[in-house]
Phi, psi and omega in degrees: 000128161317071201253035162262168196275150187266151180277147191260146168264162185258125171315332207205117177229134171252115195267156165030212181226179210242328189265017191272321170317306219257296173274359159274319180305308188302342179253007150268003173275317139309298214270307191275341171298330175289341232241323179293299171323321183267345171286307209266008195260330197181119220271339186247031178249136180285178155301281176359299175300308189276317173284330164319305151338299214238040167284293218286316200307316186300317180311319182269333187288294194319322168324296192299313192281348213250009260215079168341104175258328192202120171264139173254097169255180191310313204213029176179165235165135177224124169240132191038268183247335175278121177291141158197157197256148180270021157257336166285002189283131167265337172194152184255140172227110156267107188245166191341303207225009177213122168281111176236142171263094190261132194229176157224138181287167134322327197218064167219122178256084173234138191296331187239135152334118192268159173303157131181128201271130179231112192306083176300335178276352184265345195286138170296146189282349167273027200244259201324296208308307183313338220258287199322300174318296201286356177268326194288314179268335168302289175003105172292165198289328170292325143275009161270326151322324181249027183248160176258102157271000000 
């Protein structure tokens, strides 16, 4: 018998942005247009000079793609930096552009539910349907009930 602890794999880990690829091509497409325009405006300005411009845009995009926003496991779900448990969930609200998750700790004698928001419109859509699904069956029935799917 096995007496290390087994690691739980995650169902679902939702990575980067949909938009991120996609604005990395377009903003190297900017760098070499710029890169022309400005070679033929001044002969002695390098590449260099001209990406130096566009390092922090670059900084944010690569960031953005690469950047966890919510892992889904068996008996929990981490959105951004909060663990939760799907039984403390009280309700789900799905809206255009924010999945929000409304909960309760356990040992918190707080009257309203704390948050926690996960940005539905940046997630690729078979990422959204899968989110949905494992929130719709993780869910005790009282929060399926009050929930907007």
């Amino acid at each position: 018998m096995n007496s290390l602890p087994q690691t739980i794999e995650p169902e679902l880990i939702v990575r980067g942005s949909r938009f991120a690829m996609p604005a990395l091509g377009i903003i190297f497409l900017i760098i070499a247009g710029s890169y022309i325009v400005f070679a033929q405006s001044n002969p002695f300005m390098s590449f260099g000079d001209v990406f130096m411009v566009f390092l922090a845009p670059l900084a944010a995009l690569v960031s953005m793609n690469f950047t966890t926003r919510a892992v889904f496991y068996v008996d929990q779900c981490k959105v951004g930096r909060t663990t939760i448990l799907y039984e403390n969930i009280v309700f789900v609200n799905r809206g255009r552009f924010l999945l929000v998750i409304r909960y309760n700790r356990p040992n918190e004698a707080r009257t309203s539910p704390r948050r926690a928001a996960l940005s539905f419109y940046e997630m690729r859509r078979h990422e959204q349907e899968k989110c949905l699904d494992i929130l719709h069956s993780r869910l005790t029935e009282k929060a399926v009930l009050n929930s907007r799917f």
